[in-house]
N, C-alpha and C positions, 0 to 999 in steps of 0.2 A: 504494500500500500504506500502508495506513495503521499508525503502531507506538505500543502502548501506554505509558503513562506507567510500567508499573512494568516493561516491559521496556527505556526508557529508563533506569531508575534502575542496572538492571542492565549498562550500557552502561558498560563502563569506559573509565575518560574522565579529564581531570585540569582545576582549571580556573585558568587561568593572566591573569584580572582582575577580581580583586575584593578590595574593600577596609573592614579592617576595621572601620575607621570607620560601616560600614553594615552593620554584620551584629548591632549594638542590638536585642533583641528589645520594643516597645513595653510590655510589662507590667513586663521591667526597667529602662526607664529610668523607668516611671511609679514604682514601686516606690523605686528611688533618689535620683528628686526629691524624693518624700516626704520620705525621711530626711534628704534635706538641707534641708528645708524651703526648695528652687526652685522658682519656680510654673514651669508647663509652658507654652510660647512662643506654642500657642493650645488651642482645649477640646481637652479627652480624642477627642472624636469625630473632631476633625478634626487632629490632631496629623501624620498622615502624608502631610498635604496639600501640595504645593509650588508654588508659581507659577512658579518655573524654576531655573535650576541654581544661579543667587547666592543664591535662599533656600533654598537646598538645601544648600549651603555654611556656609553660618549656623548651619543647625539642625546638624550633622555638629561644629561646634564646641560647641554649648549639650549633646550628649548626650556628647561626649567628654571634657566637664568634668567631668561628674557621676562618670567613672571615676578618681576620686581615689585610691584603695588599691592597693597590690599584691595583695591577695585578690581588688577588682574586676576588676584587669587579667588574673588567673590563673581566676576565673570566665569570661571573656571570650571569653580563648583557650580552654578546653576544651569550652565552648559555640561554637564554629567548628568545632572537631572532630568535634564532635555533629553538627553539619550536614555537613556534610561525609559523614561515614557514611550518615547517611538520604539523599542523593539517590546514593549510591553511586560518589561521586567518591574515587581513589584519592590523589590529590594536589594541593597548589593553593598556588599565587605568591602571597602577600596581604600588599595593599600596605598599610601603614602608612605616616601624614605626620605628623611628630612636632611638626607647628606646630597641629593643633586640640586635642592633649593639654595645655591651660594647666594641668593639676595635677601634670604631668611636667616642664614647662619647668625646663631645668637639670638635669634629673637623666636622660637620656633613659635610659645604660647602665641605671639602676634600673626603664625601664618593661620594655626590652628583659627583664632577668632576670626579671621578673614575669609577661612573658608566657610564656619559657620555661618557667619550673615549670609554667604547665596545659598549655603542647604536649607538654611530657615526660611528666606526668601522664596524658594521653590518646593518645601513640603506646603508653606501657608498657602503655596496657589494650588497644591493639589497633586501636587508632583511628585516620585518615589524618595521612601525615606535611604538615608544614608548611613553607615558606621564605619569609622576612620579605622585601619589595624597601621599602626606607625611601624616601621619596619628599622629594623636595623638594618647596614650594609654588612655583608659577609667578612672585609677586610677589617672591620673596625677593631679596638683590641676591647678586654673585658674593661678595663676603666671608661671607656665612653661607653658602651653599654649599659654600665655600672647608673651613668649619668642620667641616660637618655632615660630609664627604667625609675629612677629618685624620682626627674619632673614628673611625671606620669604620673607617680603617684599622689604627687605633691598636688600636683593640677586638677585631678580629676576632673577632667575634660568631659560631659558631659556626651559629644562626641564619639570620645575616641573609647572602642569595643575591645581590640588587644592589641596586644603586642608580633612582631613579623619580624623573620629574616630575610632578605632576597639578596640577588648578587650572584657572580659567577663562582660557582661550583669548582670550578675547574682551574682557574687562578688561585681562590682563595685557599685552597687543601680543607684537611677535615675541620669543621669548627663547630660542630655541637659543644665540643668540651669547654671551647672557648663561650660562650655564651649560655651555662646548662645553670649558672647564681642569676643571673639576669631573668632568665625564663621564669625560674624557681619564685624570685621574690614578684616579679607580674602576675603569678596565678594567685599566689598568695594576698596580693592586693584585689584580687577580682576580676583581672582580665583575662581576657581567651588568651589563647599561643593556636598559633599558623607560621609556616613554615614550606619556605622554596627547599626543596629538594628532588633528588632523581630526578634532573633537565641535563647537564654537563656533568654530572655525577652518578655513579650504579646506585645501586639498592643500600651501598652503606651508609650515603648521603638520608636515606630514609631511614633505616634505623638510626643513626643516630635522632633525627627531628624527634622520632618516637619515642624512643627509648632514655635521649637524653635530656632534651625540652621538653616534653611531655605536650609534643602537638595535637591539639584538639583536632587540625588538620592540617593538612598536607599541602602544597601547592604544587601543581605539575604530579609527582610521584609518579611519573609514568614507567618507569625502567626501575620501579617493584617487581614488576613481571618477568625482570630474570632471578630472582630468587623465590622461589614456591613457598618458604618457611615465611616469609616476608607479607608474601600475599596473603598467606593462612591468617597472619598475626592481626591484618589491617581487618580481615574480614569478622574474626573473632573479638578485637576493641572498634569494631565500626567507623574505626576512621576513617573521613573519606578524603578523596582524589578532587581538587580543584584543576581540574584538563583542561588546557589550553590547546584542540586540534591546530589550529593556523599559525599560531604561533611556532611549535612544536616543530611544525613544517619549513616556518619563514628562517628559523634559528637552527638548521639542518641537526635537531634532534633524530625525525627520522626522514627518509629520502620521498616519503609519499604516504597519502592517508590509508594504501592497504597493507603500509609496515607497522602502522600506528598498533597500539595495544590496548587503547578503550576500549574496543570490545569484548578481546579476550577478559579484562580485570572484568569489566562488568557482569559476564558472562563467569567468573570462578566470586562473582559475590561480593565484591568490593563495594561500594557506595562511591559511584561515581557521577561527577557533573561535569557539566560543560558551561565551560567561559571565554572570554574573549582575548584576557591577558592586557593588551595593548589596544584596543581596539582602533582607534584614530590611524595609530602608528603604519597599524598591520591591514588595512583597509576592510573590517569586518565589523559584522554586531551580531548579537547572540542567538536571532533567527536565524543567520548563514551560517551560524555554525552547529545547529541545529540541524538545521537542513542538508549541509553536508553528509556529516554522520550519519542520519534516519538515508538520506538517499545510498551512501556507499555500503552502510553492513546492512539494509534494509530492514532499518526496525518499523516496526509496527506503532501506533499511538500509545498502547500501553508502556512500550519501552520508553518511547518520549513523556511518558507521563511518568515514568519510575524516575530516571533522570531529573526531572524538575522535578520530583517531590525529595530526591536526595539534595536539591543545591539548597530549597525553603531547609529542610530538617537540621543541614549542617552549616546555614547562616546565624550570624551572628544576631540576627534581627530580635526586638521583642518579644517575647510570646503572643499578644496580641496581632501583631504582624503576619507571625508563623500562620496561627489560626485562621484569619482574613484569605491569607494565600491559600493555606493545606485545603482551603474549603470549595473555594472558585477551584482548585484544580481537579478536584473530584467532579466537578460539574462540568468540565474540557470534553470536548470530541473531535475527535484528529479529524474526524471526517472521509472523503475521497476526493483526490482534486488532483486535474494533473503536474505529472511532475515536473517540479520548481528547479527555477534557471539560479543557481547562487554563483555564479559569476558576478 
């Protein structure tokens, strides 16, 4: 059965990895270069081009410079919102790393309040609710995590839902251990823990998140799937998989969506979702990536319903929220419709 893109958009769903850092629309950062008179990192045509995740990295710092204002940063977020509405996501985890914001450095509480004025600004008009997971960067040492984990507490940001690590796997070597007092004292103040691993790292990048952070979940975790004990574990403590397909693809994790492994993990019992990751960056939203996936392993509407009832369950959202969603999606019908062009 094949199910169409705008009865995917209708699929209530929530999306619990992606990160604002990529949700840049290219005509506004072209637009804010300008004003700051920064040339653009290469031409206009190819500006969204990447050769893999380190320059990918790079560029996510040169456009988060450019949001030097608290106006920029409250455009930003209500422009989230705005996306969020058009693929018909009720709610979404969005991770923030306050180490590529250098025109925030030192001030972070003042980005944090900047962004809440546009989430507040667009729940009041009706728009999806939001929760911050602040991320650490993978290279940091345990004293600036030390740091970043005191504000947080100190702040209690109203906002912000947990605590995150993101960052390349693959540069930075193992660092659960380096960051496992940071995690420690975040749960213990009441926040979640979410955790980038298994992208540029095997399965030990996943245990550790598991076993040493004690991740409520996972981000990527796709290359669980070469260790069977590993799969077992996530299936048995229900943590789930925040999968990024396009991404996954764009960042030569794997060479094509029929090397990808979401369907196998879903299919041995994982609790798996689908996200966008980058969304602006990577030219998708969470219908097309929906849509991919139901078109390529030919799921059925139930599968697309299990899926979005795993991304609400394993959101960081309210309980009120959860409920609102869990309840419209039991009322979802995939329907029959021809199949949909997600190019």
């Amino acid at each position: 059965m094949s199910i169409s893109l705008d009865v995917l958009r209708a699929l209530p769903k929530a999306e619990i990895h992606v990160h604002l850092e990529g949700t840049f629309e290219p005509a506004v950062l072209e637009r804010w270069a300008r004003q700051a008179g920064v040339a653009l990192p290469r031409p206009r045509e190819r500006l969204l081009d990447f050769t893999g995740l380190a320059d990918f990295l790079e560029f996510l710092d040169w456009a988060c410079g450019l949001a030097s204002t608290a106006d920029r940063a409250a455009e930003l977020a209500r422009s989230f919102c705005e996306r969020l509405a058009r693929d018909g996501t009720g709610y979404a985890d969005l991770i923030i790393n306050p180490t590529h914001w250098s025109a925030w450095h030192g001030r972070l509480r003042a980005l944090f309040d900047a962004l809440e004025a546009g989430f507040r600004e667009a729940e009041q008009d009706g728009l999806p609710g939001v929760g911050l997971c602040v991320s650490l960067l993978r290279t940091q040492t345990p004293d600036e995590a030390a740091e970043l984990v005191d504000n947080l507490i100190a702040w209690r940001h109203p906002r912000v839902v947990a605590l995150s690590v993101d960052g390349n796997e693959a540069t930075a070597g193992r660092t659960g251990p380096r960051f496992a007092d940071a995690f420690r004292r975040a749960a213990g103040a009441g926040l979640r823990r979410t955790v980038h691993a298994g992208e540029s790292s095997g399965p030990d990048g996943v245990w550790d998140a598991v076993d040493l952070l004690g991740a409520d979940r996972v981000d990527h975790g796709v290359r669980a799937i070469e260790d069977a004990a590993l799969v077992d574990t996530l299936v048995r403590r229900g943590i789930a998989l925040g999968i990024c397909p396009s991404s996954n693809l764009a960042l030569k994790v794997y060479p094509s969506l029929a090397a990808h492994p979401i369907d196998a993990l879903r299919r041995a019992g994982v609790r798996v979702s689908i996200n966008t990751d980058d969304p602006s960056l990577l030219g998708t939203s969470l219908p097309r990536e929906y849509g991919l996936c139901a078109e390529h392993f030919d799921w059925d509407g139930e599968v697309v319903r299990s899926l979005a009832r795993n991304s609400i369950e394993a959101s960081f959202a309210n309980p009120e929220a959860k409920d609102g969603m869990l309840r419209a999606l039991v009322a979802w019908r995939a329907g029959s419709s021809p199949r949909p062009s997600v190019a």
